[in-house]
GUVEX-769699 format. One line per field, with one value per residue: x negated, y negated, z negated of N, C-alpha, C in turn; residue number from 0; residue in three letters. Coordinates in nm, 3 decimals. Atoms other than C-alpha are relative to their C-alpha. Example, Ala and Ser with C-alpha at 12.3 -4.5 7.8 and 13.67 -1.06 7.14 Angstrom:
<recs>
n_xx: -0.089, 0.082 $
n_yy: 0.119, 0.119 $
n_zz: 0.000, 0.006 $
ca_xx: -1.230, -1.367 $
ca_yy: 0.450, 0.106 $
ca_zz: -0.780, -0.714 $
c_xx: -0.090, 0.077 $
c_yy: -0.120, -0.109 $
c_zz: 0.000, -0.073 $
kolgu: 0, 1 $
keba: ala, ser $
</recs>
This chain:
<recs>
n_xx: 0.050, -0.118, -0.016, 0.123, 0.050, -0.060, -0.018, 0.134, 0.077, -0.073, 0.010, 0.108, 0.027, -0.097, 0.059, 0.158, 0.054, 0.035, 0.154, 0.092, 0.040, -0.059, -0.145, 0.078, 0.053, -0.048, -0.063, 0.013, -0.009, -0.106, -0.012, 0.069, -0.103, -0.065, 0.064, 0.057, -0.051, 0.112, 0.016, 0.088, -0.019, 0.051, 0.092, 0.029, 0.143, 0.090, 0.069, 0.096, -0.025, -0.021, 0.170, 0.136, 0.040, 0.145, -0.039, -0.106, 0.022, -0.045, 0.124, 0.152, -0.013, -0.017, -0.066, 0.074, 0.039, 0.091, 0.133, -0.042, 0.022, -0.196, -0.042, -0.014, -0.032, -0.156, -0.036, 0.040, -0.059, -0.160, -0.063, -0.065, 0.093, 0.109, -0.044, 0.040, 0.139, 0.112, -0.028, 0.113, 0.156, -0.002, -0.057, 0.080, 0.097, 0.022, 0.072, 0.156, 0.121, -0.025, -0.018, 0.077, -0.046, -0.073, -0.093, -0.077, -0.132, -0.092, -0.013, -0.107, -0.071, -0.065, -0.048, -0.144, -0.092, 0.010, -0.056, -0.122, -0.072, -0.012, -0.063, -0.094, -0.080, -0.038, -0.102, -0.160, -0.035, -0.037, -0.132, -0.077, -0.014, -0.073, -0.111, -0.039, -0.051, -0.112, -0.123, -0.051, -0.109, -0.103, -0.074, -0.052, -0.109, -0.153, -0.035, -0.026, -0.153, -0.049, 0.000, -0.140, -0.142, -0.099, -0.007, -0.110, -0.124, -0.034, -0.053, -0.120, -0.058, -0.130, 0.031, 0.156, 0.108, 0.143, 0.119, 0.036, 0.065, 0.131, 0.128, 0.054, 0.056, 0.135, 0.080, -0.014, 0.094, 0.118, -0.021, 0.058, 0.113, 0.005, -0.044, 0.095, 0.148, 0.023, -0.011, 0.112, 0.163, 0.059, 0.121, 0.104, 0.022, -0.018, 0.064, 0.118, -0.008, 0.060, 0.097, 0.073, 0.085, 0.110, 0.132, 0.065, 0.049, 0.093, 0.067, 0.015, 0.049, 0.111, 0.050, -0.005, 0.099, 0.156, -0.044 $
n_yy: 0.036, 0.036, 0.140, -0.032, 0.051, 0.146, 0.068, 0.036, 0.106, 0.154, 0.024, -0.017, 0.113, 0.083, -0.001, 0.054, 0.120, 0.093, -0.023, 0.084, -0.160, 0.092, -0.121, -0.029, -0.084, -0.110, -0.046, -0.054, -0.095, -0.060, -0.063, -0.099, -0.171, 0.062, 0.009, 0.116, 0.119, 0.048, 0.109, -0.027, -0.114, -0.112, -0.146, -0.105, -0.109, 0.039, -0.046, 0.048, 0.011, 0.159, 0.060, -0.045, -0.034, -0.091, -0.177, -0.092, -0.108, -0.129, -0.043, -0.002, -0.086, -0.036, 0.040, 0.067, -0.047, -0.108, 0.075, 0.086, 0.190, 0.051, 0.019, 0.078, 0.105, 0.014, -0.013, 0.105, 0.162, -0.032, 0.015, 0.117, 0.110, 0.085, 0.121, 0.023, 0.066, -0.117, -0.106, 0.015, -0.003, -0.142, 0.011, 0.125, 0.015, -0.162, -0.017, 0.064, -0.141, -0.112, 0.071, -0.031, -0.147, -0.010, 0.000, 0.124, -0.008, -0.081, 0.028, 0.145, -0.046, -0.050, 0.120, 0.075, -0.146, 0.021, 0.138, 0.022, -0.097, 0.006, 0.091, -0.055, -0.051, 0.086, 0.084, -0.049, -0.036, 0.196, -0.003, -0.060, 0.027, 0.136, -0.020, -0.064, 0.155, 0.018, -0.113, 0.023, 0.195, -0.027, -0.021, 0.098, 0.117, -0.039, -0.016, 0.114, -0.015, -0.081, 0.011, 0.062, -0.065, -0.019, 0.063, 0.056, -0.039, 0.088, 0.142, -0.015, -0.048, 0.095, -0.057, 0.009, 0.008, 0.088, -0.003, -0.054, 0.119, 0.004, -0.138, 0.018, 0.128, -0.017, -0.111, 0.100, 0.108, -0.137, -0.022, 0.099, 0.017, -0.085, -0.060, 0.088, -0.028, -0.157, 0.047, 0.067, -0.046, -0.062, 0.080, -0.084, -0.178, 0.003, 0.012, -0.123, -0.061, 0.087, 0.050, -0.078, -0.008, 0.093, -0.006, -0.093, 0.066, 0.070, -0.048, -0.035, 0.061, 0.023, -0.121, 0.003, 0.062, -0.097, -0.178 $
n_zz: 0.135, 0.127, 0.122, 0.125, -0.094, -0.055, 0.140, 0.070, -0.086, 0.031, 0.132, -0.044, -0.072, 0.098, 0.113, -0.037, 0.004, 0.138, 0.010, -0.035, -0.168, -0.059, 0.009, -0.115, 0.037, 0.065, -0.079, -0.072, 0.113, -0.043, -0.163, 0.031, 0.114, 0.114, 0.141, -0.009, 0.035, -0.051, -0.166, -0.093, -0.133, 0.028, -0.049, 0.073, -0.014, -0.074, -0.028, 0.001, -0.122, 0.002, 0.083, -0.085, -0.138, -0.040, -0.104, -0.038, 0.134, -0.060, -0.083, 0.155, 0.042, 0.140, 0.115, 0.037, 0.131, 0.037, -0.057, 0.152, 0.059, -0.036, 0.090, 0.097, -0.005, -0.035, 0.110, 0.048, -0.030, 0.039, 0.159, 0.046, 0.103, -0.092, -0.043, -0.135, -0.005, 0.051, -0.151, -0.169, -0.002, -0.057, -0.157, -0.116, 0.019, -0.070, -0.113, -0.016, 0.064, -0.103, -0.144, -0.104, -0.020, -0.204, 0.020, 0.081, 0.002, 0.029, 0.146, 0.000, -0.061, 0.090, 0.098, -0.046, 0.095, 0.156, 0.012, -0.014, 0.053, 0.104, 0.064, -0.056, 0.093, 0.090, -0.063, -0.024, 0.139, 0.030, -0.038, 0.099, 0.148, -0.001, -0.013, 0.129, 0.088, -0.025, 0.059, 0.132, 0.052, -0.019, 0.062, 0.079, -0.027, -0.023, 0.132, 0.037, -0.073, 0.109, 0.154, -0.022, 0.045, 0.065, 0.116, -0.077, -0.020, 0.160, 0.046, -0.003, 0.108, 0.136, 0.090, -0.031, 0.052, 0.001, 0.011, -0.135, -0.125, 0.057, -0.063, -0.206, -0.008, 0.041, -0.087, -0.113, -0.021, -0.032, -0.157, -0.105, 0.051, -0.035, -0.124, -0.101, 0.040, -0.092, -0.112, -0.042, 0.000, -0.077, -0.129, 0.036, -0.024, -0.199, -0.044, 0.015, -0.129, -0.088, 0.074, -0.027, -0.142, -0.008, 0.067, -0.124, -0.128, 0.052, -0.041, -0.141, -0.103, 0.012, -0.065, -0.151, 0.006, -0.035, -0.095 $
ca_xx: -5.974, -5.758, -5.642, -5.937, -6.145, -5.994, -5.975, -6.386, -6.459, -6.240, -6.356, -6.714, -6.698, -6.468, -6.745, -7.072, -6.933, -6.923, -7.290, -7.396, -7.402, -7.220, -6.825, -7.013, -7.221, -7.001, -6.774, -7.057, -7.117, -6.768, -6.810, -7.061, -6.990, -6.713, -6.973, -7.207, -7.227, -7.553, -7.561, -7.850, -7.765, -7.790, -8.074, -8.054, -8.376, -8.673, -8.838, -9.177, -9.181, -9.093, -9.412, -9.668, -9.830, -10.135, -10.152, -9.809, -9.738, -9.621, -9.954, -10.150, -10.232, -10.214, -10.015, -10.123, -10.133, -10.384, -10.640, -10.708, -10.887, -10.508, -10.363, -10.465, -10.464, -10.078, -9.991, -10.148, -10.054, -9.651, -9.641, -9.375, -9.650, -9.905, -9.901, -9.889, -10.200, -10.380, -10.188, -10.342, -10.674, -10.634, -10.509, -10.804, -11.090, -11.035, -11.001, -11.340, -11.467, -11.392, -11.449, -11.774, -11.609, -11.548, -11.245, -11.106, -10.824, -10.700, -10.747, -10.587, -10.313, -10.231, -10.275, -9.947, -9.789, -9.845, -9.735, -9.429, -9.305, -9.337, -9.197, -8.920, -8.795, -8.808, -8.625, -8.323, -8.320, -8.287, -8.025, -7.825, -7.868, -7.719, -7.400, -7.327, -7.338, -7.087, -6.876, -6.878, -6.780, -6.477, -6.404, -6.441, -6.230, -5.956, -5.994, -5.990, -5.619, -5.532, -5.618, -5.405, -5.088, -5.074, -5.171, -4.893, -4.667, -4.733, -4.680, -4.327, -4.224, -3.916, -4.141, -4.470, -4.771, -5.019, -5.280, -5.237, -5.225, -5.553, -5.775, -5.647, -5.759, -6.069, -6.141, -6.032, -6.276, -6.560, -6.439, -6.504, -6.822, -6.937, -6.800, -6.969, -7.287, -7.301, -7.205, -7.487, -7.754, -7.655, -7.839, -8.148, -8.101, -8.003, -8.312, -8.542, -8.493, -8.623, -8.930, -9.040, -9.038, -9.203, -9.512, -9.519, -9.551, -9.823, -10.035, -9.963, -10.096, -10.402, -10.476, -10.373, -10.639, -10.903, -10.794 $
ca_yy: -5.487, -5.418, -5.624, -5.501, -5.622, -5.925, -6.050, -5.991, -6.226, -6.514, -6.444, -6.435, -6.761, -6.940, -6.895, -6.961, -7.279, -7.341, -7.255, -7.491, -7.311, -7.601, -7.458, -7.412, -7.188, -7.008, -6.954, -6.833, -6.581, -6.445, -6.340, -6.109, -5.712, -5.785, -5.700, -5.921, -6.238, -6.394, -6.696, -6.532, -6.291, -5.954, -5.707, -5.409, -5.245, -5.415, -5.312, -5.270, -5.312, -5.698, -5.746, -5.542, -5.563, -5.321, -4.940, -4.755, -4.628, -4.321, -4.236, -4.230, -3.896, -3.904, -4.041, -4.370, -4.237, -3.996, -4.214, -4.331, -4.682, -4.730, -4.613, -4.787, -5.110, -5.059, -4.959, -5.256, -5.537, -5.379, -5.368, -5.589, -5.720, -5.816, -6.193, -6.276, -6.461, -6.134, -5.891, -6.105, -6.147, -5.750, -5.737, -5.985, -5.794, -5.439, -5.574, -5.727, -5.397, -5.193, -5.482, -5.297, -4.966, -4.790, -4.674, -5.003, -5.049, -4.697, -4.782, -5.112, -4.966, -4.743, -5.053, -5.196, -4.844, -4.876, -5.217, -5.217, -4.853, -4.961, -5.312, -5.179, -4.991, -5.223, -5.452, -5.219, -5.111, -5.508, -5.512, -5.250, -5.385, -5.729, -5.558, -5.354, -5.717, -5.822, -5.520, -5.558, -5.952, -5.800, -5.576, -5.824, -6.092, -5.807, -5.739, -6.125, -6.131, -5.864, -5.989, -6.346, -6.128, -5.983, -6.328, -6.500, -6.234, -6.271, -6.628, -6.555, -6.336, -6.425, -6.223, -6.379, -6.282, -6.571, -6.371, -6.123, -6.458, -6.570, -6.209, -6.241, -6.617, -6.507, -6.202, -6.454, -6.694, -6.373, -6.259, -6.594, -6.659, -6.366, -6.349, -6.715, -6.614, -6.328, -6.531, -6.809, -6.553, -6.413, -6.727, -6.597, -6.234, -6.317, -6.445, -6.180, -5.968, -6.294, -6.351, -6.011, -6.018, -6.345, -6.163, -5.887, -6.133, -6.281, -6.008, -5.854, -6.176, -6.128, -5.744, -5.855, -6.145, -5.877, -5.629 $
ca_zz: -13.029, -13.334, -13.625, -13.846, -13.522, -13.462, -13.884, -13.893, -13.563, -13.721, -14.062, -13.915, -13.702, -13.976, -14.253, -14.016, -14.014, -14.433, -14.396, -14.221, -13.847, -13.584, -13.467, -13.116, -13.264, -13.480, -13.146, -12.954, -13.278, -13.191, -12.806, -12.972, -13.151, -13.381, -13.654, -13.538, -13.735, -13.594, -13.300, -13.186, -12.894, -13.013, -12.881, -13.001, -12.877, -12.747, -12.457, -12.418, -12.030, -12.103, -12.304, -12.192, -11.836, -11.925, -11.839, -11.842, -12.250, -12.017, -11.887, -12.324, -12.349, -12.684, -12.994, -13.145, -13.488, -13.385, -13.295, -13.709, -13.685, -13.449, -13.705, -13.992, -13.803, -13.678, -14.025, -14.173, -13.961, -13.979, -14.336, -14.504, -14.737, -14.483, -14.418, -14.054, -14.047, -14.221, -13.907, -13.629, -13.792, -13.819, -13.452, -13.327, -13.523, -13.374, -13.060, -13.063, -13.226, -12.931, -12.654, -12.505, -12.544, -12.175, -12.362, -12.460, -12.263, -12.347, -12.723, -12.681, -12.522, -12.833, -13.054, -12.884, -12.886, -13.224, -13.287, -13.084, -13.211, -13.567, -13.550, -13.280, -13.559, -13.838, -13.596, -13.550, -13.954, -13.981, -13.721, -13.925, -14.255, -14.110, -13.941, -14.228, -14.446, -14.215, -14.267, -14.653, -14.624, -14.438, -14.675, -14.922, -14.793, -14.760, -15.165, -15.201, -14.983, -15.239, -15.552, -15.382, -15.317, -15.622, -15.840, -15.618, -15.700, -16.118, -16.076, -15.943, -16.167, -16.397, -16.654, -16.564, -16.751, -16.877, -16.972, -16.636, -16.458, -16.626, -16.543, -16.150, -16.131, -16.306, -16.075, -15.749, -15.829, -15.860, -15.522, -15.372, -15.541, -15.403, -15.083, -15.021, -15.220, -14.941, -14.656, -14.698, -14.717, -14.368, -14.134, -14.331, -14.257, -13.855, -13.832, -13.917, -13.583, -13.404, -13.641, -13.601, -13.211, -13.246, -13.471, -13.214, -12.932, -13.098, -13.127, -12.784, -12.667, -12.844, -12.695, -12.321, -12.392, -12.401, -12.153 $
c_xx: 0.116, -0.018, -0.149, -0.129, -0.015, -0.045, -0.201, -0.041, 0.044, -0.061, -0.146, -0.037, 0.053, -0.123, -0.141, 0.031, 0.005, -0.152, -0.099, 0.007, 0.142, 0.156, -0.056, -0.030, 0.049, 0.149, -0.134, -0.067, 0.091, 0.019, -0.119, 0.103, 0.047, -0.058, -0.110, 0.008, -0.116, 0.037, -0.050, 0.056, -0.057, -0.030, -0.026, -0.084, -0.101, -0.055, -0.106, -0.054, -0.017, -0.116, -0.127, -0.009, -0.114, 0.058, 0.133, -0.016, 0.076, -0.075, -0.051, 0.070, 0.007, 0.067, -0.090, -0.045, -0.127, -0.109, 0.002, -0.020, 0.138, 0.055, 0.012, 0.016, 0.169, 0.089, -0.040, 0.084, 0.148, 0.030, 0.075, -0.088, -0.077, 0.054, -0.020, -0.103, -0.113, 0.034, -0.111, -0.113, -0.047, -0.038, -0.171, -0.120, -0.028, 0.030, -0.146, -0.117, -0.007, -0.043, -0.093, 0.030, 0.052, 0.138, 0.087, 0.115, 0.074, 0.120, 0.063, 0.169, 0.069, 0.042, 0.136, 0.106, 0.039, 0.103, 0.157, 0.072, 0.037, 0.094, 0.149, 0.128, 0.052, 0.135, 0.123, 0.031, 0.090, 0.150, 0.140, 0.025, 0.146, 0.154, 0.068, 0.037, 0.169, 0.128, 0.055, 0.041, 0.173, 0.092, -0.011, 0.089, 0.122, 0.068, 0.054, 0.125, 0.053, 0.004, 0.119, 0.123, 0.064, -0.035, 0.124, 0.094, 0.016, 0.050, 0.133, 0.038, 0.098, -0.066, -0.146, -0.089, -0.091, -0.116, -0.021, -0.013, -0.194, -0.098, 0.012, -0.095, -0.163, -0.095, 0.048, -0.121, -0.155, -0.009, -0.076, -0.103, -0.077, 0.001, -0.104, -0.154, -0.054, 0.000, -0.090, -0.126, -0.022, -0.111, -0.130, -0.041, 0.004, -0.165, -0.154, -0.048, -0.060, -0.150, -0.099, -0.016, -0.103, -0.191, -0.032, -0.042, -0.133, -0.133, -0.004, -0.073, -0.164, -0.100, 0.013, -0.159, -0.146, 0.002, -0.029 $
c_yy: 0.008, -0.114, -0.010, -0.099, -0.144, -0.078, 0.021, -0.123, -0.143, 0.019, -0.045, -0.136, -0.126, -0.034, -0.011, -0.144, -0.060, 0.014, -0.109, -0.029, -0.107, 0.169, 0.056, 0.149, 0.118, 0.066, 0.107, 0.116, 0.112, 0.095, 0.112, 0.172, -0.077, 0.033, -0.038, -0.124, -0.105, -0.133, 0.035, 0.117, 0.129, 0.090, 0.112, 0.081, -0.067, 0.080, -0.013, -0.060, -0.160, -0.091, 0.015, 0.001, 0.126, 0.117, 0.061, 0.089, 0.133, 0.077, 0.050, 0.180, 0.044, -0.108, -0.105, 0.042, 0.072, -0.025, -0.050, -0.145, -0.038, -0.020, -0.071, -0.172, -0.050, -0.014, -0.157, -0.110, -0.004, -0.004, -0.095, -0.055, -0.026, -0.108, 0.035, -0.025, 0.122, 0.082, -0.088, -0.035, 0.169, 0.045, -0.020, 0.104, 0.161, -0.028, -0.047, 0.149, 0.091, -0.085, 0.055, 0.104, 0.074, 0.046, -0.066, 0.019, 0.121, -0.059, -0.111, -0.008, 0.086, -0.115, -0.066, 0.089, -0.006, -0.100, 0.010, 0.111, -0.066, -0.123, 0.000, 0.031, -0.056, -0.115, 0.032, 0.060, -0.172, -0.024, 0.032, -0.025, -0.141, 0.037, 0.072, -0.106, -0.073, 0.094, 0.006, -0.133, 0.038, 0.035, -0.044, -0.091, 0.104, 0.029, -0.184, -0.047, 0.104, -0.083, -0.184, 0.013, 0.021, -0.122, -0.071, 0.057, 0.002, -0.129, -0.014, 0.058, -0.051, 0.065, -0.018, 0.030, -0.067, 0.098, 0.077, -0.124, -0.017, 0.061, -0.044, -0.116, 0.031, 0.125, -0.065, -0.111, 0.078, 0.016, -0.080, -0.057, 0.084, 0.009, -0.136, 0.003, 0.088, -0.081, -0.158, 0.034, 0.041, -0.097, 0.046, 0.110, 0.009, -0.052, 0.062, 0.062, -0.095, -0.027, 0.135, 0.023, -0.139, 0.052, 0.124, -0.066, -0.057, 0.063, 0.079, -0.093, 0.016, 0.124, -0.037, -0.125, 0.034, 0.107, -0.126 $
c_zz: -0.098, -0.100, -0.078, 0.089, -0.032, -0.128, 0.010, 0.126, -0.070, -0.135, 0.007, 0.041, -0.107, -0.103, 0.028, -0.040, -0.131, -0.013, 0.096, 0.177, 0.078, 0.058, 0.124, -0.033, -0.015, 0.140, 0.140, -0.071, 0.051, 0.119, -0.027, -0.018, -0.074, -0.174, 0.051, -0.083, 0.039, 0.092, 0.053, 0.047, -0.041, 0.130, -0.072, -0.015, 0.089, 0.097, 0.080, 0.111, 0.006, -0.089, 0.014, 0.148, 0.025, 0.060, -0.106, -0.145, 0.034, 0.018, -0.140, 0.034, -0.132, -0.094, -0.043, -0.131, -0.004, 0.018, -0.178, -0.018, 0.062, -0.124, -0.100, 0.081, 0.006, -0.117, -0.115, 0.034, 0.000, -0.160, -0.018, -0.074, 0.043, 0.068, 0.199, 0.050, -0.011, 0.128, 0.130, -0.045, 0.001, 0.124, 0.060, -0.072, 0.022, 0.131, 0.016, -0.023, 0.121, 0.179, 0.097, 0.000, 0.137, -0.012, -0.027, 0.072, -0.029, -0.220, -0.015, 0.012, -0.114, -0.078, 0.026, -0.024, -0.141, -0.084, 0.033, -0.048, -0.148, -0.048, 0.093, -0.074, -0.088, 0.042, -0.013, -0.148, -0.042, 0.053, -0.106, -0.106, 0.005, 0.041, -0.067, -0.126, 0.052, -0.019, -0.133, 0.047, 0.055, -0.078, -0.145, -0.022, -0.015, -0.195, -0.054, 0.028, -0.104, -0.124, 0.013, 0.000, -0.146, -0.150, 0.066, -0.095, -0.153, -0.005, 0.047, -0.034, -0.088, -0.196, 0.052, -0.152, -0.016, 0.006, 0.116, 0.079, -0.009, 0.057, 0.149, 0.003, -0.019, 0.137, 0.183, 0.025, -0.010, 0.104, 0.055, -0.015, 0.085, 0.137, 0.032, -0.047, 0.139, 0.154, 0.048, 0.018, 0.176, 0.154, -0.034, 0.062, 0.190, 0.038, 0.039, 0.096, 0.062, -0.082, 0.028, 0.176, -0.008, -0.041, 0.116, 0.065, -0.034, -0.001, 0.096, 0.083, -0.044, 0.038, 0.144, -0.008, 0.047, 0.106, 0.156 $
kolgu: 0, 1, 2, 3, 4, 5, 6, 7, 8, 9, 10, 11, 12, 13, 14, 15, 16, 17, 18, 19, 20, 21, 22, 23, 24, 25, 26, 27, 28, 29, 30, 31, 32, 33, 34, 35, 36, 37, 38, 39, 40, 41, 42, 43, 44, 45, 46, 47, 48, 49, 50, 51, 52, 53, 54, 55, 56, 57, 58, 59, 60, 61, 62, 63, 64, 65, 66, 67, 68, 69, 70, 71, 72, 73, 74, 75, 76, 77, 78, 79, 80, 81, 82, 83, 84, 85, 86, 87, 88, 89, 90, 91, 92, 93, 94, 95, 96, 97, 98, 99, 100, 101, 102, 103, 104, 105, 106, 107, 108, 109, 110, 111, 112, 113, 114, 115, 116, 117, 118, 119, 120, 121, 122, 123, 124, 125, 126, 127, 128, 129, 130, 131, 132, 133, 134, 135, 136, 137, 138, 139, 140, 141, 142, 143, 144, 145, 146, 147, 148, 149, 150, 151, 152, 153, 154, 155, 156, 157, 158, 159, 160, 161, 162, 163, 164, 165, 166, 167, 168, 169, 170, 171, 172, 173, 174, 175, 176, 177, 178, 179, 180, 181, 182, 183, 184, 185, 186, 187, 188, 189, 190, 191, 192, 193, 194, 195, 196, 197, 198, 199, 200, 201, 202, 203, 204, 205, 206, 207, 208, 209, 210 $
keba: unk, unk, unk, unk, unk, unk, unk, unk, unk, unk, unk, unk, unk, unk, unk, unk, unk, unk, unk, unk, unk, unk, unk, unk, unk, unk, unk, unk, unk, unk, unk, unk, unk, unk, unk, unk, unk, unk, unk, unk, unk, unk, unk, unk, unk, unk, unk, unk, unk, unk, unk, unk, unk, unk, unk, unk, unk, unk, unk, unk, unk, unk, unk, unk, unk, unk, unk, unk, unk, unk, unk, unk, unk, unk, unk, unk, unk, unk, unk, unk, unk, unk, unk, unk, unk, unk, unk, unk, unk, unk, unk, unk, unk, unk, unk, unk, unk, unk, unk, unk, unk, unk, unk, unk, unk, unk, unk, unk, unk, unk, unk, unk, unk, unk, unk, unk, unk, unk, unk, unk, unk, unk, unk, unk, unk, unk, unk, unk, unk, unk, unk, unk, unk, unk, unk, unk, unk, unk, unk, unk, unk, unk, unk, unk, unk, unk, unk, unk, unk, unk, unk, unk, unk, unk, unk, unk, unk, unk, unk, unk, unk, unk, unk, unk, unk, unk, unk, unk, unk, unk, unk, unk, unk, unk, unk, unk, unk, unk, unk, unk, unk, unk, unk, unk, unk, unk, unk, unk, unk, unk, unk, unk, unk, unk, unk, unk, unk, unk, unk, unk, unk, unk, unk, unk, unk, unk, unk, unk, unk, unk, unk $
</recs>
């Protein structure tokens, strides 16, 4: 692990805990990727194997998309603007539509396809967004160590500058505004990845129900 490494796990575990986030925590943060900033145990790819028991999404001969009522339900209940509540009343009212169908479990079987492809993805965009946050706070904190050096090095000056003192101070206290505006949003953002397996699990339980 290099320095660059090393300065985001401590800057990472150091600044869970002004947020709130116990030192525990923010140490077992650390034993993560060094752009990680989460507690929760990063998964980077769900898989479906650990959720589904039905028939084998190896075996569908065909694409869930291409089935359309699939479609529009998968598309629906994944949207970011569909409540949860509205997805599994979705979920719950196409399985019922299909329950005397001799095709049901195939069609059921896409619906999850469906489901877990779409929120799979969203999951790992999420991921990315959050270890990329941590990457700017890095290279924020390293502008914020900058803009310290060189107000330090005005205020020792034998030809100090008030009003250059002044601007740093001013663009120091931006930085750190900033840097902790940024670094209380990320318990929020860590938790997203767990909220969306939770709404998957939710309606997987309500297709195995019927199957």
């Amino acid at each position: 692990m290099n320095w660059r490494d090393s300065g985001l796990v401590l800057v990472l575990a150091g600044a869970l805990s002004l947020t709130g986030i116990s030192q525990a925590q923010a140490q077992s943060a650390a034993k993560g990727p060094p752009d990680w900033p989460c507690v929760q145990r990063l998964v980077p790819e769900l898989s479906w194997g650990s959720l589904w028991t039905g028939p084998s999404l190896d075996d569908l001969e065909q694409d869930w998309w291409d089935d359309d009522d699939v479609g529009q339900v998968v598309r629906f209940a994944t949207d970011r603007k569909t409540d949860s509540d509205e997805a599994l009343a979705r979920v719950q009212e196409f399985v019922d539509s299909v329950a005397d169908d001799e095709d049901r479990d195939e069609r059921l079987t896409l619906l999850f396809a469906g489901l877990f492809d779409r929120i799979d993805s969203e999951r790992s965009r999420v991921i990315e967004r959050i270890r990329g946050a941590a990457r700017g706070q890095v290279e924020r904190l390293e502008r914020v160590s900058d803009v310290v050096d060189r107000l330090e090095e005005a205020r020792s000056s034998e030809e100090s500058n008030q009003a250059e003192i002044q601007r740093l101070e001013k663009e120091l206290q931006m930085e750190q505004r900033i840097f902790q505006k940024r670094q209380q949003a990320l318990p929020s953002m860590c938790e997203k990845p767990y909220l969306l397996e939770e709404d998957l699990g939710r309606m997987v339980r309500i297709i195995r129900n019927a199957m």
